[in-house]
C-alpha angles and dihedrals in degrees: 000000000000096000094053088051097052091043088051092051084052089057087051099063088032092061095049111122091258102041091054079044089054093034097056085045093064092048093053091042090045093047109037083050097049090054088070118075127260093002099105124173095270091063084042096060093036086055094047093040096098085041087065095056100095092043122087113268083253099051091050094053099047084058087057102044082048081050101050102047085044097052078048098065092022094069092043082063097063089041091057101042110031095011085246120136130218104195139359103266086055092057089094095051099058089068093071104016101052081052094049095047076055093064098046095264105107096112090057088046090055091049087052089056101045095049083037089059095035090051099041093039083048097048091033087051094045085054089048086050095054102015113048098101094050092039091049090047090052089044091054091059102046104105133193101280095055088049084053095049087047096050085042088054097043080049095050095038099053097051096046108054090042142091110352093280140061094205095061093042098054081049088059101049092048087052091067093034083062093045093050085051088066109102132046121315093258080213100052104008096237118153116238121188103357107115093219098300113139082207093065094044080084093055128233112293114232091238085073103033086051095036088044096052096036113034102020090035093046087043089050091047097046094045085052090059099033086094089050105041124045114251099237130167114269107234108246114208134200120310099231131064124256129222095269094050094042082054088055097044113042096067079055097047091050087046109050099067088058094060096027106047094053087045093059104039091055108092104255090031133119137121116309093075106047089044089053091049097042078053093056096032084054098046091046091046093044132115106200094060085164091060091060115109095014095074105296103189098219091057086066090042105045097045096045097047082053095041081060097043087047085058099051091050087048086070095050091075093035095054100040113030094023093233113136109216095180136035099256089054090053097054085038082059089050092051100050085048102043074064090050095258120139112204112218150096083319100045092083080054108039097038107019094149094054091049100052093035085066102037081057095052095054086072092042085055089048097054093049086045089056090036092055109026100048100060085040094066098092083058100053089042090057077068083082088066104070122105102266092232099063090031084064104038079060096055092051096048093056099035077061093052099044091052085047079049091059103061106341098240117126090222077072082067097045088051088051087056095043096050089037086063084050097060083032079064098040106051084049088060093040095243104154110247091211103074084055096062097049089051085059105044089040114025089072093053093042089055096052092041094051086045094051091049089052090050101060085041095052093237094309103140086212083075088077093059100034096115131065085236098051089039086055103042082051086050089058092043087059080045095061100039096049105043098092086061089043095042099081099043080054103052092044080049093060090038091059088054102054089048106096121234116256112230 
């Protein structure tokens, strides 16, 4: 009862006329900025950070948390509608909804996100609400072999369910893998891929890794078959889902916080994995199969109302332990303690008005995410109208400005470009982009991860399956890997079954 009080007292103070104003301010920011590519909401929050000096710690927040849950739906835009991502935890989306704006139903698939990230931020923030405790108590006990298994299974899971081979799939996997091995060891400090280049030494960032194989690869694609296909409007639908779809998404959109808000909450967490895994669970689960690959509606509901419940666990650890697991969590740390506020077990204490102010406002931001975007759906689909040369000039022109944006170097534009050949390459002998993706943003964590678990062990391999949860992630790896060899037994098995018996 205490904590609904205090959550109601927060409602209170979030639904005063400044802070909706304030709070309406951070969704359209967050929106209108994760539409461009390669300008995610980390890089929103770091670039209004010195705009909020002059505001109360509560009304700055509010903006952020408005921010957050905005970029969120604002990078699942571009990915439905160019193919473009705007941020990481879109880069999923992008497999089921770009198809479905192709075939005139951006403007459904949009529908399908923003419900998908009203339902899954509304169901992630009430467990942050009720579950933190318990979530940051489990977090602090996950060691580095169970973040290993996870990483092993995200990598399994996302080559095999994509593109019509494993092998490429697996290519395409060790492609990113090589690309996250560019830098310095963070163990010995050894460069490793540099050539020599103290610019490298730094390796390469994900924005330009992600922003490189899918907008300037898909520009470049697409300018290479404008000559041999004609240039036509795309159809653009109704904005609203109809009964059928509604049938097909809300499974997904229940779904989604289960596998989204632990992972999360967990250190090393955020949104790439558990949208990797919604996508497999709801292909798997589906059943329109034939759908799959040519715009199937639940693999843009189930991924972005996990993509939302991911966000709201990531500010479990932040807020109570006061460990950042994305980048948006580690800016939003800058930020409370630019203001002299230590997040941590004493923060619900110390500043409990604050606190619940801002997990309030985070439904507040959810509805007005829902209010403004949803009605907005036939607008962003009329982005399929545009000519696609200058649709894609202007890609390119703010995919460009987005990589300048990372570290301000111009060798950051020659590496766009660079990057952008090789999905050029990839997508003209049919290897998934995705699996690259997922070998960048995660190869470098897996091997620190694997190294620190050898370590403990002494270089025993029996260190990496030395715990119940790492034994059963690498269960469902096996799984995985086997089923297209069990499939068959098993479904000769069930129809066995179904025969009758002759007597």
């Amino acid at each position: 009862m205490e904590t609904i009080s205090l959550l109601l007292d927060g409602f209170g103070a979030a639904l005063t006329p400044a802070n909706l104003a304030f709070a309406a301010l951070g969704v359209v920011l967050g929106t209108a900025i994760g539409v461009l590519p390669g300008i995610g909401p980390a890089m929103a929050v770091a670039l209004l950070l010195p705009v909020t000096y002059g505001l109360e710690p509560t009304a700055a927040f509010i903006i952020f948390a408005g921010i957050y849950y905005g970029g969120m739906f604002g990078g699942s835009t571009t990915s439905i509608l160019l193919n473009t991502p705007g941020e990481s935890a879109s880069v999923v989306t992008a497999m089921e909804g770009y198809p479905m704006a192709k075939r005139g139903r951006g403007p459904q698939a949009l529908a399908a996100a923003a419900i998908g990230n009203f339902v899954g931020g509304t169901v992630g923030t009430l467990a942050l609400v009720f579950l933190a405790p318990i979530v940051a108590s489990l977090a602090v006990n996950i060691g580095a072999p169970d973040y290993f298994a996870v990483m092993v299974l995200a990598f399994v899971a996302v080559t095999s369910v994509l593109g019509r081979s494993r092998v490429r799939g697996f290519a395409s996997l060790l492609t990113g893998l090589t690309i996250g091995l560019i830098g310095l060891d963070v163990l010995t400090g050894q460069e490793r891929l540099t050539f020599g280049s103290l610019h490298l030494a730094d390796g390469i960032d994900v924005v330009i890794v992600a922003v490189g194989l899918f907008a300037v690869g898909e520009s470049l694609w697409v300018a290479a078959r404008l000559r041999r296909t004609p240039e036509r409007a795309l159809p653009v639908g109704r904005p609203w889902l109809g009964r059928d779809e509604l049938r097909r998404t809300w499974r997904p959109w229940l779904r989604g916080p289960v596998i989204g808000f632990p992972f999360g909450a967990i250190p090393a967490g955020g949104a790439e994995i558990p949208t990797f895994l919604s996508y497999v669970t709801e292909k798997r689960l589906s059943r329109h199969r034939d759908e799959w690959g040519h715009g199937a509606v639940e693999g843009v509901a189930g991924p972005e109302s996990t993509a939302s419940a991911s966000a709201a666990g990531t500010l479990v650890t932040m807020l109570t332990l006061g460990l950042p697991t994305t980048a948006v969590a580690a800016v939003m740390l800058a930020a409370f303690q630019q203001y002299g506020i230590q997040p941590g077990p004493l923060l619900f204490e110390r500043e409990a008005s604050l606190v619940w102010t801002l997990i309030a406002s985070l439904f507040v931001g959810l509805v007005l995410l829902l209010v403004i975007n949803l009605p907005l759906a036939p607008l962003w689909a009329k982005l399929l109208r545009i000519p696609r040369p200058y649709l894609y000039a202007g890609i390119l022109f703010f995919a460009s400005l987005g990589a300048y944006a990372v570290g301000g170097q111009p060798i950051d534009l020659v590496l766009l470009f660079v990057i952008g050949v090789i999905g050029f390459v990839m997508r003209r002998y049919g290897l998934p982009v995705l699996p690259a993706v997922v070998g960048v943003i995660l190869g470098p964590a897996a091997e620190l991860q694997m190294r620190r678990a050898l370590q403990i062990s002494e270089g025993d391999l029996v260190g990496l399956v030395n715990s119940p949860m790492a034994v059963t992630v690498y269960a469902v790896v096996a799984l995985v890997l086997l089923w297209p060899v069990l499939r068959p037994h098993a479904r000769r098995a069930l129809d066995r079954r179904r025969t009758p018996t002759p007597r």
